[in-house]
C-alpha positions, 0 to 999 in steps of 0.5 A: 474543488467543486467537482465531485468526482474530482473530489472523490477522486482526490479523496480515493488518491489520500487513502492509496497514499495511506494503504501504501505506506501501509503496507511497505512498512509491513514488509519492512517489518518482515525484513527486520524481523527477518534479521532478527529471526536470523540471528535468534534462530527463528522462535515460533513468533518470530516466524508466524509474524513474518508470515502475517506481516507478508499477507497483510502487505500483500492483501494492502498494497495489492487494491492500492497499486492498482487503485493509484493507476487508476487515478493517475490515469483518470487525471492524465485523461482529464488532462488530455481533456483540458479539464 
């Protein structure tokens, strides 16, 4: 690929790719632990990681949501484009 917006593009893509694994993960952790806090009657560091894997879900998904739109539309433009 000799473009460099394309490139850069394909490279920003790779990291949404990776923050959304990120963060879905951090939230399947939450609902584990969840569990666990449920059957143990909720120890402090039980709840405090929950909360901290909610927040760093969030601030992780929330830029790459919106990061992956952006270049999915990008490419459907240079599609239309024919480029």
């Amino acid at each position: 690929m000799t473009d460099p917006v394309r490139r850069q593009r394909a490279q920003v893509a790779r990291g949404v790719g990776l923050a959304k694994r990120v963060g879905y993960t951090c939230f399947l952790l939450t609902l584990v632990l969840f569990g666990i806090g449920l059957a143990t009657g909720f120890p402090e560091i039980i709840a405090t990681t929950i909360v901290l894997l909610l927040v760093a879900g969030s601030l992780t998904l929330l830029p790459a949501i919106i990061l992956g739109y952006a270049v999915r539309t990008a490419e459907r433009e240079d599609r239309a484009r024919g480029l």
